[in-house]
C-alpha positions in Angstrom: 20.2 -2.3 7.1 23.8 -3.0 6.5 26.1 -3.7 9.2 29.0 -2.6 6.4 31.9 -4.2 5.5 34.9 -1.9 5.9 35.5 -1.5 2.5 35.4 2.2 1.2 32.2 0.9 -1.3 30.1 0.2 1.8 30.8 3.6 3.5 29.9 5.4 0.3 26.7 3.5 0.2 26.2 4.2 3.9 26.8 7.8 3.5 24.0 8.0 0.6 21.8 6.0 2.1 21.8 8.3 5.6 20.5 11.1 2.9 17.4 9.3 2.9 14.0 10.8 3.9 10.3 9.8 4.2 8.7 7.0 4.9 10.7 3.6 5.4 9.4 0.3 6.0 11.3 -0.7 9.5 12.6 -3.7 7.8 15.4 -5.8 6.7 19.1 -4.7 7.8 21.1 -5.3 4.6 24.7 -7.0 5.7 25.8 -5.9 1.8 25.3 -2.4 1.7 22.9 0.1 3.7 19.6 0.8 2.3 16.8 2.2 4.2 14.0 -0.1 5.6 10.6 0.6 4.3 11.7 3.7 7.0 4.4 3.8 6.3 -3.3 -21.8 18.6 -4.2 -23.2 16.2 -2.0 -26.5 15.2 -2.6 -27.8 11.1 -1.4 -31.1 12.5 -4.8 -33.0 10.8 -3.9 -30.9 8.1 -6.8 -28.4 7.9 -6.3 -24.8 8.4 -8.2 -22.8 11.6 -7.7 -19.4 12.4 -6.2 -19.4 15.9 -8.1 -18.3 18.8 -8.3 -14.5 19.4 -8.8 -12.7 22.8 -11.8 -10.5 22.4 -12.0 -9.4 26.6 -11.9 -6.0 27.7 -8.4 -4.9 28.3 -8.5 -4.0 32.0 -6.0 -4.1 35.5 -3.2 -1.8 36.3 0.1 -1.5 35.6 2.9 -2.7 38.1 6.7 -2.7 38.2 7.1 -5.8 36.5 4.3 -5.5 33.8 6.8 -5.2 30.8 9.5 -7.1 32.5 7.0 -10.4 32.7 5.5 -9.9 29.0 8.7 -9.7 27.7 10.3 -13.1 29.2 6.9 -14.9 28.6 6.3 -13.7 25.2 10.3 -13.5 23.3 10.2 -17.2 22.7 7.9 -17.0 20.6 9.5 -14.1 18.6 12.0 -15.0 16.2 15.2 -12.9 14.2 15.0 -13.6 10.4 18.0 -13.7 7.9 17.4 -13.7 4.3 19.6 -13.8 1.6 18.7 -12.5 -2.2 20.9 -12.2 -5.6 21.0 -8.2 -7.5 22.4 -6.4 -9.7 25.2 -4.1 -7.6 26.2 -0.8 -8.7 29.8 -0.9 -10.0 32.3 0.8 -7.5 34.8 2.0 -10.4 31.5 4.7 -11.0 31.7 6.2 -7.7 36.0 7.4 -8.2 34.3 9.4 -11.8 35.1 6.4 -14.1 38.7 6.1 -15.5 40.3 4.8 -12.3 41.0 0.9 -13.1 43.9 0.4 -10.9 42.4 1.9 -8.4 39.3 -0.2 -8.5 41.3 -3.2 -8.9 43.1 -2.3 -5.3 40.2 -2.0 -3.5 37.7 -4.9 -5.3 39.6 -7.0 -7.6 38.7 -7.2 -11.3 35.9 -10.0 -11.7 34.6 -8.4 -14.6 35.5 -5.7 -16.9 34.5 -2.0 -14.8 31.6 -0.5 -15.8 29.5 -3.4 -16.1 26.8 -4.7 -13.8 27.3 -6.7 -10.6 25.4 -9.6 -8.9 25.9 -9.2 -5.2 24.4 -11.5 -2.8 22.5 -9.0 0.0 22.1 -10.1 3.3 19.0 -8.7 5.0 17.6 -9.5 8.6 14.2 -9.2 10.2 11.6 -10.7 12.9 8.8 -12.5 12.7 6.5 -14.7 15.4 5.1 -18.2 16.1 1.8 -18.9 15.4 0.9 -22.5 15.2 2.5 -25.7 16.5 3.5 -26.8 12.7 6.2 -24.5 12.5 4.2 -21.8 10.8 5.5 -18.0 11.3 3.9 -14.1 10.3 6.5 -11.7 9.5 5.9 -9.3 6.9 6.0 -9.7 2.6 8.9 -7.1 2.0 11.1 -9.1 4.5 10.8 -12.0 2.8 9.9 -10.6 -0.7 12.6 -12.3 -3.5 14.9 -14.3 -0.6 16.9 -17.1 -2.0 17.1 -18.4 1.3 15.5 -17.5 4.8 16.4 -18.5 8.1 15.0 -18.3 11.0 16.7 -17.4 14.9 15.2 -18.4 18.0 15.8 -17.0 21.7 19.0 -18.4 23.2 19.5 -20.4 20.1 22.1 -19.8 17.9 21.4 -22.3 15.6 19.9 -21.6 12.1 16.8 -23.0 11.0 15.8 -23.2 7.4 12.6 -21.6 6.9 10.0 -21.1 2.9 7.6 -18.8 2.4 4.0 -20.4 2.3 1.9 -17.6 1.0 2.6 -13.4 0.5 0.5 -10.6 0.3 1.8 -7.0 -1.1 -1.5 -5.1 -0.4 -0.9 -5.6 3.9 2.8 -6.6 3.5 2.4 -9.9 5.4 3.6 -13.3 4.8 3.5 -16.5 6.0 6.7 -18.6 6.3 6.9 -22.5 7.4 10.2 -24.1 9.0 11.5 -26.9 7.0 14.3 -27.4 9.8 13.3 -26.8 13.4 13.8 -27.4 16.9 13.4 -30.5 18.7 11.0 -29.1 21.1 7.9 -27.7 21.5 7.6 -24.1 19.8 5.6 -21.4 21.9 2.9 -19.9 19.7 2.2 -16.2 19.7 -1.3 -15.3 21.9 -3.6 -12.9 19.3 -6.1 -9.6 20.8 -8.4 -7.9 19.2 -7.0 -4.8 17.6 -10.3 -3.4 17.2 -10.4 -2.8 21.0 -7.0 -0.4 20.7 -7.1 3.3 21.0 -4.8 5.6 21.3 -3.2 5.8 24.6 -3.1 2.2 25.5 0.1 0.6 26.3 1.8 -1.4 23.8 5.3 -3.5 23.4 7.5 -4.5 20.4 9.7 -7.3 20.8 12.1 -7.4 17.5 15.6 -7.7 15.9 16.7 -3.8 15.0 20.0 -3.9 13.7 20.8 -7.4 14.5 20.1 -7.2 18.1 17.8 -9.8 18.4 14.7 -9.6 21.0 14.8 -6.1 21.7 11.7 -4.8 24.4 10.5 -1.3 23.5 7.4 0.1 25.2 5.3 2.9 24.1 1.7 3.8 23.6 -1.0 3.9 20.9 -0.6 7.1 19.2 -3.6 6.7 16.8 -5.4 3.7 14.9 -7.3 3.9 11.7 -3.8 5.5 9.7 -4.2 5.2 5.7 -0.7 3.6 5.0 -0.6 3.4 1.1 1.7 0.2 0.8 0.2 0.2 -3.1 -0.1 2.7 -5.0 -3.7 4.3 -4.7 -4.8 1.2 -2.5 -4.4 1.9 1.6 -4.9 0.2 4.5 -5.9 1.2 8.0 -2.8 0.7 10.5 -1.9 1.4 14.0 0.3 4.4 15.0 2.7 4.0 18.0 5.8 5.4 19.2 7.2 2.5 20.8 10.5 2.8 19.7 10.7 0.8 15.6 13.7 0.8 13.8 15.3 -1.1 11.0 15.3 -5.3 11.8 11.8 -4.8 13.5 9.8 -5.7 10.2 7.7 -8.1 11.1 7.5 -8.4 14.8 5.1 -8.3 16.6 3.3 -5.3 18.4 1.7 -6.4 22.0 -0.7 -5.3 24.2 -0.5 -5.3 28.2 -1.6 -8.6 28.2 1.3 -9.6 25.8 -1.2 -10.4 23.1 -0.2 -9.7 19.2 -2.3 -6.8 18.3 -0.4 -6.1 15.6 2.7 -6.4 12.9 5.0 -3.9 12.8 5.9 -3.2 9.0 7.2 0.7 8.8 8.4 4.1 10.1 8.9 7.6 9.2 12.0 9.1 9.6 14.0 11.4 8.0 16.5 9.2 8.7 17.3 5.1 8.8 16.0 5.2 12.5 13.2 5.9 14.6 12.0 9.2 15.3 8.5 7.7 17.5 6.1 7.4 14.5 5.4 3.7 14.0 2.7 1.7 12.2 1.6 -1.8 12.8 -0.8 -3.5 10.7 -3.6 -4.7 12.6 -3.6 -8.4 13.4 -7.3 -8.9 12.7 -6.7 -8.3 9.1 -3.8 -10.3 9.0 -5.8 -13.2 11.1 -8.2 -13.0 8.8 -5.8 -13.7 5.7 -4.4 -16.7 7.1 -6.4 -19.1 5.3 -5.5 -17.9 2.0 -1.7 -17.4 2.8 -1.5 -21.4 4.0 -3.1 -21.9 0.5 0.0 -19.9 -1.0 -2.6 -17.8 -2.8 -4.5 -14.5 -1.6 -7.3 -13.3 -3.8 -9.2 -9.8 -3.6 -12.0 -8.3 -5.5 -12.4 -5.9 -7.6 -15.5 -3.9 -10.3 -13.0 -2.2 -12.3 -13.5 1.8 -11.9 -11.7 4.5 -10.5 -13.6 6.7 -8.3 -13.4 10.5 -6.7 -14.2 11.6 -3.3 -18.0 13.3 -2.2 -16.2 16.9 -0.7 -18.3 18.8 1.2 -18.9 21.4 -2.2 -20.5 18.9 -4.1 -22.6 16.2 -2.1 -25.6 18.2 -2.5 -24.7 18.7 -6.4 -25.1 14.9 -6.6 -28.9 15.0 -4.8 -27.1 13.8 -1.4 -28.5 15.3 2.1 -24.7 14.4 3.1 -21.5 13.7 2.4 -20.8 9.8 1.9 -19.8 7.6 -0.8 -17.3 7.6 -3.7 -18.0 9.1 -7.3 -17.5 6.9 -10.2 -14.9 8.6 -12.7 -13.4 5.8 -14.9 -15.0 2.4 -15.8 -12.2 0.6 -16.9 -13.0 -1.4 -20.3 -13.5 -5.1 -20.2 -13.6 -5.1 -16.7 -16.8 -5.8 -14.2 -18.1 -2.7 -14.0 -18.3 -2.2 -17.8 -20.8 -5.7 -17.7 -22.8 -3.9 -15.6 -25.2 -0.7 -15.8 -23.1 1.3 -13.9 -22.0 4.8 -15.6 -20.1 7.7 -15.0 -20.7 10.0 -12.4 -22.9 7.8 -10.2 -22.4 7.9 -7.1 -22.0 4.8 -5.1 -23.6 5.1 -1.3 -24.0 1.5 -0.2 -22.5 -1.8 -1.0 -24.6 -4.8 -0.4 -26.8 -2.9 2.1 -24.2 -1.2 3.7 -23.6 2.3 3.6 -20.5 3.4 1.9 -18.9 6.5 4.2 -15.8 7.0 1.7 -13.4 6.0 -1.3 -11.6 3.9 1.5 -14.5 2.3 2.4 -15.6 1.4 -0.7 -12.3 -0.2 -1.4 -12.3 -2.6 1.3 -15.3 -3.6 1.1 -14.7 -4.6 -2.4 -11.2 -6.0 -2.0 -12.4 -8.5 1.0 -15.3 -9.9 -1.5 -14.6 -13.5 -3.0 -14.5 -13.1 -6.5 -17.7 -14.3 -8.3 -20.4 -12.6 -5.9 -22.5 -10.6 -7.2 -23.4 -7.4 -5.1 -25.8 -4.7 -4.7 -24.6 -1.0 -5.5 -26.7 1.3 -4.3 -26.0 4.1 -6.5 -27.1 8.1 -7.1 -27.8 9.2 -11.0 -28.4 12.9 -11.5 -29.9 13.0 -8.1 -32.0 10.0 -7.7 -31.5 6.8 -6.2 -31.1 3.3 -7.8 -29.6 -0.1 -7.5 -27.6 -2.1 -9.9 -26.0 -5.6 -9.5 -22.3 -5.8 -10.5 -20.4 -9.2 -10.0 -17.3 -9.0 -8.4 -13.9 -9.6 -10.2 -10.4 -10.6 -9.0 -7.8 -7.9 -8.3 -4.6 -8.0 -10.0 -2.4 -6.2 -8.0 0.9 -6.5 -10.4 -1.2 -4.1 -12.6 -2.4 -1.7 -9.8 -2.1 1.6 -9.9 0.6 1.9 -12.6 1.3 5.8 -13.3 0.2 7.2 -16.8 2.0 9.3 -18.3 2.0 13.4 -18.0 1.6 15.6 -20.5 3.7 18.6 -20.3 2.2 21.8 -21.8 3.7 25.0 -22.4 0.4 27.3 -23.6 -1.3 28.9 -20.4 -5.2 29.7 -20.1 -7.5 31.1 -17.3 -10.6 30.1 -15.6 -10.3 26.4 -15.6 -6.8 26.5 -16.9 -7.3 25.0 -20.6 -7.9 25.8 -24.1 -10.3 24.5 -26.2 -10.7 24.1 -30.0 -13.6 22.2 -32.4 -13.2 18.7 -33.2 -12.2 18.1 -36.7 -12.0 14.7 -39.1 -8.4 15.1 -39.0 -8.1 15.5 -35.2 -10.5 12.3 -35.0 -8.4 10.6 -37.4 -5.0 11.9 -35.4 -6.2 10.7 -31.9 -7.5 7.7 -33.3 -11.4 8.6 -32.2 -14.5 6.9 -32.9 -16.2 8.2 -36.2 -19.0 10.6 -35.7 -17.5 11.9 -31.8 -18.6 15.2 -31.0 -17.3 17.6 -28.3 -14.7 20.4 -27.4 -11.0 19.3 -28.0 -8.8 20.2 -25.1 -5.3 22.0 -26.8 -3.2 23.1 -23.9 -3.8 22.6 -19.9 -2.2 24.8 -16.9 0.2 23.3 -15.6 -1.0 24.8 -12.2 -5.1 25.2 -13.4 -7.7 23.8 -11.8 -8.2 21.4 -14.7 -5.0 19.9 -14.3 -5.8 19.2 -10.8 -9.2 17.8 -11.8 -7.3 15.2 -14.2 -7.4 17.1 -17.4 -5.0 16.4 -20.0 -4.1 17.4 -23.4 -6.0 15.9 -26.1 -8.9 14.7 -23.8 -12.5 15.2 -25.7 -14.9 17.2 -23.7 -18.6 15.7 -24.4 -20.6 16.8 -21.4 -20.4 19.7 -18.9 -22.8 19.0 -16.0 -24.5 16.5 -17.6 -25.5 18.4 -20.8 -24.0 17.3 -24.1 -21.8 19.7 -26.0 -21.0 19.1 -29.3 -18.7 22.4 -29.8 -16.2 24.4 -27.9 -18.8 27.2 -28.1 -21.5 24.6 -26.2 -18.4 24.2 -23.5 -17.7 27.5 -22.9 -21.4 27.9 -22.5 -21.7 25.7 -19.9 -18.5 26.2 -18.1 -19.4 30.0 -17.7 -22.5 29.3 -15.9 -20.3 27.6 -13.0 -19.6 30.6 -10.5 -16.3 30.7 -8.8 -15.6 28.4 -6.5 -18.3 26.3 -7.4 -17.2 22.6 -9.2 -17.6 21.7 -12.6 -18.5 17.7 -13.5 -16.7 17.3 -16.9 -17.8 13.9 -19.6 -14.5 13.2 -21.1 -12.8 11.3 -24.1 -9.8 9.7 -23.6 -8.3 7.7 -26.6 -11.2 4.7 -26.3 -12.2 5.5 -23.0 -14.6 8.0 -21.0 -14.2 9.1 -17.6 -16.0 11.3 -15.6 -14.2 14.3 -14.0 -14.9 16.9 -11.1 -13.1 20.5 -11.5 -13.2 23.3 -9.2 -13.7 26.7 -11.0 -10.6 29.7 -9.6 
């Protein structure tokens, strides 16, 4: 964050940004103005990329009295402070004294430009990051780096500046690859990689880091969980390591040591109801950031993808499905055009394994997908109406810019009970009106609960009702039928139109 200039701009902007709460990524220290931080061996000298080497041994030994002290002075060369520097839009000060206050705003900031209009600022923003290969080559993470003009790069008792690009980024595990295009004239010390699969919670760990521009900081803590969802994309998680060792604001990007002082992991975020820490960390786990090396020295990471969107199996419905537990992820969209719509896939199976392996959850499901090269085909083994099958889907590429984006609500005002909406037949104009393919049949869907259990279940106004556990209804009448057979309690598994679209739906009857 900002290490504020004494102007009265910068202490309003610090003031607002201290308001801040949730989760921050632990990240860059803007110079410009505060803003909180995201606050959840190899060399290529021949030229060909290779993963460097990773420490899979038992952790074991004991701690002495100069544990930390000895990791830290062997390990902090090889951890570097990053400055970046990026162009915005700034907010115009004159806004802040109500508007109407030009000489004042020329006392305090000049007059470059008429007041009230927008301001490119250049923000100054600092990180960490670490060596890992001979060549120059350094991890930090994506939304350190993410839109720098210009990155350099610190190292232990060197006050020099070296010039640093970024080689490859990834948004879905906020990592990033940067090489140096200036650097010392000696040999670099290259970070030592663990297994993070081995951690648990309680083992030691230390971060070495730059939080608000003091560079190389030690903090040592323990492993307060692993195996955190930390949604970094919108409806897309990854698993990451909890800790408390102390992360704050600057330590994007470092690394995250065990007591051998091997990188176990990259510290990217915090929550804190404030821009500092309050002992919740997360890392991301270095064997899924080893793992995307190859593709970031290729400046390109690709990810698959079949193109639906699916619910969870709760413990209510598994056996609905014709499940003797509760595993896999229900299909409830198949997005048009996309993989899954080339395939024989339809809504309301339920996928339970993925190229022979069983699928436990949503989460599972989605990386297993996501670290498939685009172009395989794959096995889905799949539950329809209660019985099992297997279909081959071939695997697309995930475009992340277009992830997850939020559709709109619909605000209703009419109330209803039961399942929270009201009904009403299909007629040629309302087909016409909703622009609906000629001869669809169903019960239209008027007004939704705000606070209903359809709502909840992804109802929305003007959605076509065509099939209420699995029976076709071509009226409201044949809806209500159906939907009063579901005791309380018990869940509903609507067919639904949505403009050219179906999706399957799960409801939970008050």
């Amino acid at each position: 964050m900002s290490t504020g200039r004494s102007t009265l701009f910068s202490a309003v902007l610090i003031a607002v940004t201290s308001m801040a709460v949730g989760l921050v990524i632990a990240a860059r220290m803007n110079l410009v103005s505060d803003s909180a931080a995201q606050t959840s061996n190899a060399s290529q000298a021949s030229g060909v990329s290779v993963l460097p080497a990773m420490n899979s041994e038992p952790i074991t030994g004991q701690l002495t009295a100069t544990t930390f002290r000895d990791i830290a002075q062997a390990q902090s060369p090889m951890v570097v402070n990053i400055r970046t520097q990026s162009r915005r839009q700034g907010q115009d000060p004159n806004e802040f004294f109500g508007g109407g206050g030009d000489d004042l705003f020329r006392r305090f900031f000049g007059d470059p430009q008429a007041p009230g209009q927008p301001r490119e600022e250049t923000s100054v923003s600092t990180g960490t990051g670490f060596v890992i290969d001979q060549a120059g080559y350094i991890v930090t993470n994506n939304h350190v780096v993410e839109g720098a003009t210009k990155i350099e790069v610190f190292f232990l008792d060197d006050d020099q500046a070296y010039e640093a690009k970024v080689v490859g980024q990834d948004r879905l595990t906020d990592s990033a690859l940067l090489e140096l295009i200036e650097r010392p004239d000696r040999e670099l010390l290259e970070a030592r990689l663990g297994d993070s699969s081995q951690m648990q919670a309680g083992d030691w760990v230390i971060a070495i880091g730059n939080p608000f521009s003091l560079g190389h900081t030690v903090t040592v803590g323990v492993v307060s969980a692993v195996g955190r969802p930390f949604e970094q994309i919108r409806g897309r998680s990854q698993q990451v390591i909890q800790t408390d060792a102390a992360i704050n604001p600057g330590n994007s990007g470092g690394p995250l040591l065990n007591i051998r002082g091997e990188v176990i992991g990259v510290n990217t975020a915090i929550v804190s109801d404030r821009p500092s820490n309050l002992g919740i960390g997360f890392a991301v786990p270095i064997n899924t950031v080893r793992d995307l090396l190859p593709q970031l020295r290729t400046g390109r990471v690709t990810r698959g993808v079949i193109g639906v969107e699916i619910l969870p199996v709760t413990e209510d419905d598994y056996r609905d499905h014709g499940l003797d537990r509760r595993m896999g992820a229900i299909v409830s969209r198949i997005a048009p055009g996309g993989p899954a719509d080339d395939s024989d896939l339809e809504l309301g199976d339920v996928i339970v394994s993925y190229d022979g392996e069983r699928v436990q959850d949503i989460g599972d499901l989605q990386q297993k997908v996501v670290e498939t090269r685009p172009g395989t085909v794959v096995d889905l083994g799949v539950y329809r109406n209660g019985s099992p099958t297997n279909l081959p889907v071939r695997i697309g590429e995930l475009d992340l810019d277009n992830e997850g984006r939020a559709a709109p609500e619909v605000v209703v005002e009419d109330l209803d009970t039961g399942f929270g909406m009201s009904l009403q037949d299909l007629t040629a104009e309302s087909i016409g009106e909703l622009r609906l393919p000629r001869g669809t049949s169903g019960a239209l869907v008027t007004n939704v609960d705000p606070g209903g259990a359809a709502l909840l279940g992804g109802v929305r106004q003007n959605d076509v009702i065509t099939a209420v556990n699995r029976v076709a209804v071509a009226t409201t009448a044949d809806a209500i039928r159906e939907l009063n057979q579901v005791e309380s309690g018990r869940t509903a598994f609507l067919l639904i139109v949505r403009g050219n679209e179906e999706r399957f739906l799960r409801l939970r009857k008050e």
